[in-house]
N, C-alpha and C positions, 0 to 999 in steps of 0.2 A: 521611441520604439519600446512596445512590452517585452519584459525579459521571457525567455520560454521557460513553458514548463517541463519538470525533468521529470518529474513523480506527482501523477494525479490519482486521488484516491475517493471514488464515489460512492456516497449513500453503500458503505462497505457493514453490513451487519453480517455479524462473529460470534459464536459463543459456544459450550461445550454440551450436547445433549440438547434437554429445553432451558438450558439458561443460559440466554443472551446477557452477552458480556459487552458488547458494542453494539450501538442504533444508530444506523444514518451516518455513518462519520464520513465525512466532506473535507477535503483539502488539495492543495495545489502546492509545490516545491517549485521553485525558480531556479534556474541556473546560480549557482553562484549565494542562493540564499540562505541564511544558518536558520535550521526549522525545527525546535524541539518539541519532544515529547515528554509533557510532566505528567506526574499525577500519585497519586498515591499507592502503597501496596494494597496489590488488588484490583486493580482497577480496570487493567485491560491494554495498557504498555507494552509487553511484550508478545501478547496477542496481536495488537495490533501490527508489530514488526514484524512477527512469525507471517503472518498474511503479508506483508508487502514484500517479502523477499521469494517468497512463493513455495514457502512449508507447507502453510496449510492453504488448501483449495478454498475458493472463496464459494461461496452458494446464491448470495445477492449480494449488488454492486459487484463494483470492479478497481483492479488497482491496474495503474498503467506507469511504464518506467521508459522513458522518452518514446513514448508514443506508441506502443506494444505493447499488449493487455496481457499481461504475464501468465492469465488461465490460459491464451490458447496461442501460445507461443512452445516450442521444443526451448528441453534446457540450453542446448545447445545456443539456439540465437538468444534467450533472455542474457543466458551470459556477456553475449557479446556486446548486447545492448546497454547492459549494468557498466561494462567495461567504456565505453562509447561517451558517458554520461562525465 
């Protein structure tokens, strides 16, 4: 049986003004699974966190947190959902 996903994050491009800080970034979180984020200063780490917790609004792609696309959920339920996971 595949494990579920808790946090999917599609073809998510981010960036400030015209400069794109992220292209395309692709990935899947499992239940249960340890998923880090490396990379160097600079790079787009904490951009990319600020979008998955739903700081900043995304403009293409989407980030989803057990199954509820965080842009068009009230904080209210994303909460619950975050709590859920």
């Amino acid at each position: 049986m595949e494990e579920e996903n808790i946090i999917v994050v599609e073809n998510l491009v981010a960036g400030y003004g015209d400069n794109i800080i992220l292209a395309g970034v692709s990935f899947d979180v499992r239940r249960g699974e340890i998923f880090i984020i490396l990379g160097g200063s600079g790079c787009g780490k904490s951009t990319l966190l600020k979008y998955m917790i739903g700081l900043y609004r995304t403009t293409q792609g989407r980030v989803m947190i057990n199954g509820a696309d965080i842009m068009s959920v009230d904080d209210k339920k994303l909460k619950r959902n975050c709590r859920e996971g």
